[in-house]
C-alpha positions in Angstrom: -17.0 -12.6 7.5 -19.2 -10.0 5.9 -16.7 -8.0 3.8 -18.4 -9.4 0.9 -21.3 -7.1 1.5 -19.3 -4.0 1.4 -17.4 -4.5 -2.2 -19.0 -1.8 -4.2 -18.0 0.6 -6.9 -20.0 3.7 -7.2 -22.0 2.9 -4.6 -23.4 -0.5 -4.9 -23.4 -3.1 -2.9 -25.6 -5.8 -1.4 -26.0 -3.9 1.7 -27.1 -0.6 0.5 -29.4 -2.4 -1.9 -31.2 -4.3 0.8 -31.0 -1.5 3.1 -32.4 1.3 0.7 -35.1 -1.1 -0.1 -36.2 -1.7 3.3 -36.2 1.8 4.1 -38.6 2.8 1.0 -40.8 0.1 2.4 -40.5 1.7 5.9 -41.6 5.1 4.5 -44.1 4.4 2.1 -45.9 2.3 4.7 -45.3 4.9 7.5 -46.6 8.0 4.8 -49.4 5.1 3.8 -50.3 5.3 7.4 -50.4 8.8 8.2 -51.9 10.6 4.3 -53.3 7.3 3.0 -55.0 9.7 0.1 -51.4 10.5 -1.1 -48.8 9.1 0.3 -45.9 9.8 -2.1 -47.4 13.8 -1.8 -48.1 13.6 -5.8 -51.5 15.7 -5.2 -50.0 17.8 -3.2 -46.7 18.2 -3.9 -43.7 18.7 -0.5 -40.0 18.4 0.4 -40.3 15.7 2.4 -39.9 13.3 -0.3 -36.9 15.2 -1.7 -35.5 15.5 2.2 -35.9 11.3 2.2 -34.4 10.7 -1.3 -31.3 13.5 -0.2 -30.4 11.5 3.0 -30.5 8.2 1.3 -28.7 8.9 -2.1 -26.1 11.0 0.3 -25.0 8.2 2.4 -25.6 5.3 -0.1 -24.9 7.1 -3.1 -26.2 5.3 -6.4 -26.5 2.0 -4.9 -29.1 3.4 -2.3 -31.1 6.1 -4.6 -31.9 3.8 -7.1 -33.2 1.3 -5.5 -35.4 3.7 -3.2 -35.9 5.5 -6.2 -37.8 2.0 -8.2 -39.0 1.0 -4.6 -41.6 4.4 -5.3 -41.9 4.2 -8.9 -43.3 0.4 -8.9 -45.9 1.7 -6.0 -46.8 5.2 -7.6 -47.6 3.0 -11.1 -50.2 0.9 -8.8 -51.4 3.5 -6.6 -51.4 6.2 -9.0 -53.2 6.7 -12.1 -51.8 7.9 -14.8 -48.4 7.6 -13.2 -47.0 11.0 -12.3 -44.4 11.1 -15.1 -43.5 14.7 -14.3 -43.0 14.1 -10.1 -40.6 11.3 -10.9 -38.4 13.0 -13.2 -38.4 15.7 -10.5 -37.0 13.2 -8.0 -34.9 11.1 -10.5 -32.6 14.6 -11.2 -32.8 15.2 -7.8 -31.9 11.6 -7.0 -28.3 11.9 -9.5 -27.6 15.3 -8.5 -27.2 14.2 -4.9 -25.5 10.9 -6.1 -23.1 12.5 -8.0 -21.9 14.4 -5.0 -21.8 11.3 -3.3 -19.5 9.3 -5.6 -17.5 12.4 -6.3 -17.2 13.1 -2.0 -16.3 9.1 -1.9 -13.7 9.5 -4.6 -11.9 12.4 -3.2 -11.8 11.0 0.3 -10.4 7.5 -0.7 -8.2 9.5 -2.6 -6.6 10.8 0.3 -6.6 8.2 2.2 -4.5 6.2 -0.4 -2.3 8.8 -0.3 -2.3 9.0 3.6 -1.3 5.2 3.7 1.0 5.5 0.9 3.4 8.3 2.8 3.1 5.8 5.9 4.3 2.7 4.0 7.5 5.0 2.4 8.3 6.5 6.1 8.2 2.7 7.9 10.3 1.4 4.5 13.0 4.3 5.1 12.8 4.0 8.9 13.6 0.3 8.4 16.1 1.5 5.9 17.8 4.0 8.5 17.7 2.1 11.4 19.2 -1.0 9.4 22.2 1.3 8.3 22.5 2.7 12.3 22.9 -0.6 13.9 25.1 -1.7 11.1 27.0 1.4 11.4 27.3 0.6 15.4 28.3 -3.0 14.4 30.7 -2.0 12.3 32.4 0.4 14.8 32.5 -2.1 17.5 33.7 -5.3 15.3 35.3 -3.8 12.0 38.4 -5.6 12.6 37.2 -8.8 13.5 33.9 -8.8 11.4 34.5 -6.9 7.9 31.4 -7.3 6.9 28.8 -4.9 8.0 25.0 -6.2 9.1 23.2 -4.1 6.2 25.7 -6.2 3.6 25.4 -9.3 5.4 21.1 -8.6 5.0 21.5 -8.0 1.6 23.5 -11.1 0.9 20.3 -12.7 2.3 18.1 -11.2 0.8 20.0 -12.4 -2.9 19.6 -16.4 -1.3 16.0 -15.6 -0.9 15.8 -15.9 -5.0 17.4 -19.4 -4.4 15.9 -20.6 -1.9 13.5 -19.6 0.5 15.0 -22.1 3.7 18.0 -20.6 3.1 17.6 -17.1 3.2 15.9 -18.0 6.8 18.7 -20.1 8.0 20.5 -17.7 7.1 18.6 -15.1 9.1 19.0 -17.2 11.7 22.5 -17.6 12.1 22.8 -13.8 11.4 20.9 -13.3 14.7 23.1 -16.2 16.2 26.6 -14.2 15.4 25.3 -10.7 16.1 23.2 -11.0 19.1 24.3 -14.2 20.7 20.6 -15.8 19.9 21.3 -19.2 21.6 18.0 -20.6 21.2 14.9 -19.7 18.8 12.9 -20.1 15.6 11.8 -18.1 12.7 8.1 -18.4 11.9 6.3 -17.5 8.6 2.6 -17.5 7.6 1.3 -17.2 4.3 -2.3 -16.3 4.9 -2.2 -14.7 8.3 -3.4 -17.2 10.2 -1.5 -20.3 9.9 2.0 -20.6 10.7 5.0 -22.6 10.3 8.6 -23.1 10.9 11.2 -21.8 8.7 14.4 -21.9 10.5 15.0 -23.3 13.7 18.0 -23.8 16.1 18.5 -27.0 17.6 16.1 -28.2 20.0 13.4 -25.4 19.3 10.0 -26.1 18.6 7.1 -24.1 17.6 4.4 -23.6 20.1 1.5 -21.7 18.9 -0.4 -21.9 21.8 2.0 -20.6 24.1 0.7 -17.7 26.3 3.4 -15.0 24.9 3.1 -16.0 21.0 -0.8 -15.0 21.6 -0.3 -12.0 23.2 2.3 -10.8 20.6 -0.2 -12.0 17.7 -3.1 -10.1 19.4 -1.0 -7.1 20.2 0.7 -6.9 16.6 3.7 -5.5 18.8 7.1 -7.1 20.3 6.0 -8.8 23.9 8.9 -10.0 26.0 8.5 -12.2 29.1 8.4 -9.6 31.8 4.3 -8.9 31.1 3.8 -12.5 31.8 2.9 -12.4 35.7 0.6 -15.6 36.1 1.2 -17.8 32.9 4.7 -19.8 32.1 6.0 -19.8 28.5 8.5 -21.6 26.5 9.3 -17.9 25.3 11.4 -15.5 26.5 10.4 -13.2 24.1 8.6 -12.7 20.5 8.6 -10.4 17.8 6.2 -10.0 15.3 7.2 -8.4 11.6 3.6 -6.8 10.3 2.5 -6.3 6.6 -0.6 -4.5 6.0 -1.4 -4.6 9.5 -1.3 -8.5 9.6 1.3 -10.5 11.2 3.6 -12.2 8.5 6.3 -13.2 10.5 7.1 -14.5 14.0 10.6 -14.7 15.6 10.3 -16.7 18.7 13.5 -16.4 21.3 14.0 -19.3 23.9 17.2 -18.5 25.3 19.2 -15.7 25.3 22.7 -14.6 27.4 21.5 -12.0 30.3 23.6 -9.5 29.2 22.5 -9.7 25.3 18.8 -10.3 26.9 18.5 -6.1 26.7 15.8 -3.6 25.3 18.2 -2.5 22.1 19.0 -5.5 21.3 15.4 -6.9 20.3 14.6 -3.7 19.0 17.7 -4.0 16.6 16.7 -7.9 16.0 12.8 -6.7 15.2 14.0 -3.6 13.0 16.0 -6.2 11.0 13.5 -9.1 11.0 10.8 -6.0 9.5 13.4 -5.2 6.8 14.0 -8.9 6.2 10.1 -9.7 5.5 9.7 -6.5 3.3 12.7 -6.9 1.0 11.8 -10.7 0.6 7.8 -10.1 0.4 9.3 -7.2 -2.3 11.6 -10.2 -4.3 8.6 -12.7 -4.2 6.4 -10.2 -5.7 9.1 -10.0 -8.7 8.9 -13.3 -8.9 5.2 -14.0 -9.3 5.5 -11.9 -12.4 2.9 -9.5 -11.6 5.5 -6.4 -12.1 5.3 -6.1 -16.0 7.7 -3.3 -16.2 11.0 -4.8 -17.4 13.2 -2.1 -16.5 15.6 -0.6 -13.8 16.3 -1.9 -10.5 13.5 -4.1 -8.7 13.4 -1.3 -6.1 11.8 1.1 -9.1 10.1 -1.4 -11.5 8.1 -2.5 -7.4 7.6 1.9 -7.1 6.2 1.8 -10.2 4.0 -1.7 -10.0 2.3 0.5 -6.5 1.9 3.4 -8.4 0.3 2.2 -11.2 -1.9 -0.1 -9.2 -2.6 3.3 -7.3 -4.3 4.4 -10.6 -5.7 1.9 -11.9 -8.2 1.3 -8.4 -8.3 4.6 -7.1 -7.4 6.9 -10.1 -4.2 8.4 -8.3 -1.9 9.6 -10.9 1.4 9.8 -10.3 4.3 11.0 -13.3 7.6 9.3 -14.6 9.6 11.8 -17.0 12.3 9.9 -19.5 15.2 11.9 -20.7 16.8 10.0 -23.4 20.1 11.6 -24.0 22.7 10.7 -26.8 25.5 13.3 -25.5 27.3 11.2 -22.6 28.9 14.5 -21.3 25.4 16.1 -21.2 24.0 13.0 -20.2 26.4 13.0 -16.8 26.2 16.2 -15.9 22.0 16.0 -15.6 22.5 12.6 -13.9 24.8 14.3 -11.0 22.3 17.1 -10.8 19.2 15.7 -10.5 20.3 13.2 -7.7 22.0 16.2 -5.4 19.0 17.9 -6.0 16.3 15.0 -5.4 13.5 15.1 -3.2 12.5 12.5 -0.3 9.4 10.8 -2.2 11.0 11.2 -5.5 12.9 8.4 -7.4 15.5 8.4 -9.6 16.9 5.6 -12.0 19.2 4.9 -15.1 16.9 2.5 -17.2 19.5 0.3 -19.6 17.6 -0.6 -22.2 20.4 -2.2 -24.5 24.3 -2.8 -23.7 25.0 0.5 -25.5 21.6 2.4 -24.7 19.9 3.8 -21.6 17.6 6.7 -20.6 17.3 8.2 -17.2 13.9 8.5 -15.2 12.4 9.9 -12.7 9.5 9.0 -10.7 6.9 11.6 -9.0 4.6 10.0 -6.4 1.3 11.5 -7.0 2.8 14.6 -8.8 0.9 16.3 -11.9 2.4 18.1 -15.5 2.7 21.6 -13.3 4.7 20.1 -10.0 7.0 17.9 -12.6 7.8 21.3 -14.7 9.0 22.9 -11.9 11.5 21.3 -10.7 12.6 20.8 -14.2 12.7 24.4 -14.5 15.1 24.7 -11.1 17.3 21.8 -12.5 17.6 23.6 -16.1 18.8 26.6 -14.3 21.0 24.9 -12.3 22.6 23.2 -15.5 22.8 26.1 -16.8 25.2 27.5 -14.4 27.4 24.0 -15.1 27.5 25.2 -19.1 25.3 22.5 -20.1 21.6 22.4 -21.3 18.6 20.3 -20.3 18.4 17.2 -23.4 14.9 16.3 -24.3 12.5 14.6 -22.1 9.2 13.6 -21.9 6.3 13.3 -19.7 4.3 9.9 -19.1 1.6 9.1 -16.2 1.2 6.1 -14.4 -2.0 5.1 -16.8 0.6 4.9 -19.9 3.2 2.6 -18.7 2.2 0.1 -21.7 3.5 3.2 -23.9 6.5 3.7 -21.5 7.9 -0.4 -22.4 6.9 0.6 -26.0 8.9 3.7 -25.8 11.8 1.7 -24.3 11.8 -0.9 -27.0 12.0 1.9 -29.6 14.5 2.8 -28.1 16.8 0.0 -27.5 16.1 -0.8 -31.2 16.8 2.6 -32.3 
């Protein structure tokens, strides 16, 4: 309700100006009160003043030691005369010194925290990746005979119909968990704004119940609640598993009926690690689709890498590095393509960018990696191609600030 107030850059805000203000009122009243001949300690000259400005400017930053800092300048022009030029320089320095530090401490740590949430978005993408390809795997070594088609192909097949049409990508879903898990009864929720929810695929004779007892315990929790911690209250559930983005619940699927012997722990686990991959490939394609991801090239997996990354720079000023290597020798070209992706690591992403029908460059993409990390392993993949009697072709080095020169780059070369 009052996020508003905390929306500052370098400091300010509402709430730091309001509370800086009221605390230079609370001082120069309680200094007023206690040295009413000098109060700001102009005459005789003390730390205090600089011990009040460091706390302040410390723990508001600029939006806090400016307005304290006017707060005593208005009441030393009226209380002092001629106004003590000299003092209030003193403080002013004082005042961006400690401010400075402030923004620069502030910076550093939202830097890492980026970062921090960053590395835990990519481990739950690839745990949802890996546990996707187990149970698929498992599927496929129970049913390869009778079912072909593995669980991880079928998903992606839903994931394309999401581009088509959003009903039918759930419905889809749906029936999915209808074949695999013997799902008898149930509904897929969705909610657009965290709040309010609605039905996207149903089977017959389900209905959506958002008051029931179990939905609000799993939308509270944020966590898979089955029927079992229901003591005292009857629902029309027998269990419900939420699919979180950001920390707020996107999706809901809601299970009425279920056969005993499919009603088991690893079964909902393997129904919410695929309704989690479902909702973050299709948030993933809808974000394509709004056009916000202005980078034309490569897969959607790395033009949506490098949409974060660059968003990751433009708010909090954490660079990250793409390096283009735009060979013209296909045997040279083949040979670096094989050897950069056995020698690939985990963060790191690698993609052949077609530019034309007869053009394309490869690229790779460094989370949150600078010029001296990059030219190292460069330098270990030039040795190793080396050994393969071949040579490193040409590449160059662009940050996540210069994507706009990136597409340019590309369009030069495509018309090249």
């Amino acid at each position: 309700m009052y996020d508003f107030l905390e929306k500052r850059r370098f400091g300010f805000s509402i709430r730091s100006f309001v509370e800086s203000l009221i605390l230079a009122l609370i001082y120069l009243g309680v200094m007023y009160f206690f040295n009413p001949d000098d109060p700001c300690f102009v005459k005789r000259y003390t730390v205090i003043i600089i011990f009040v400005i460091a706390v302040i400017t410390l723990f508001y930053g600029y939006g806090g030691g400016i307005p304290f800092l006017l707060t005593l300048a208005v009441f030393m022009k009226f209380y002092y005369h001629p106004f003590p030029t000299e003092i209030f320089l003193i403080e002013l320095v004082f005042m961006l010194l400690f401010a400075e530090f402030h923004h620069f401490w502030t910076r550093t740590h939202r830097q890492k925290e980026v970062k921090a949430d960053y590395y835990e978005k990519k481990f739950e993408e690839l745990t949802n990746a890996f546990y996707a390809l187990k149970i698929s795997h498992d599927q496929l070594e129970r049913n390869y005979v009778v079912k072909p088609m593995s669980l991880r192909n079928a998903m992606a097949e839903i994931i394309k119909k999401s581009e088509a049409s959003d009903a039918q990508s759930f419905e889809s879903f749906l029936i999915l968990l209808e074949k695999n898990f013997f799902l008898h009864k149930g509904l897929v929720v969705w909610s657009e704004n965290g709040d309010r929810f609605m039905t996207m695929a149903a089977t017959e004779g389900s209905s959506l119940d958002i008051a029931d007892p179990l939905f609000q315990n799993a939308l509270e929790k944020r966590e898979p609640v089955y029927i079992s911690e229901l003591v005292e209250k009857k629902s029309l559930y027998i269990a419900v598993l939420p699919a979180l983005v950001d920390d707020e619940v996107k999706g809901m699927i809601c299970i009425e009926e279920m056969p005993f012997m499919s009603f088991n722990k690893d079964n909902l686990v393997s129904i919410s690690v695929l309704f989690d991959y479902f909702v973050l490939q299709r948030l993933k394609k809808e974000l394509i689709r709004s056009k916000k991801i202005t980078f034309p090239y490569g897969s959607d997996r790395f033009r949506y890498e490098v949409y974060r990354l660059e968003t990751l720079v433009k708010e909090y000023d954490v660079n990250s590095t793409m390096v283009l290597f735009p060979c013209r020798n296909d045997a040279q070209k083949i040979v670096l393509e094989q050897t950069i992706r056995e020698n690939l690591r985990s963060l790191e992403l690698f993609e052949t960018l077609y530019v034309s029908d007869q053009r394309h460059v490869l690229a790779i993409l460094f989370p949150f990696a600078g010029h001296s990390t990059v030219e190292g392993f460069l330098h270990r993949i030039e040795n190793i191609i080396k050994k393969k009697d071949s040579k490193l072709c040409t590449h160059l080095f662009f940050t996540m600030k210069e994507v706009p020169q990136i597409v340019e780059y590309l369009k030069r070369v495509r018309n090249a």
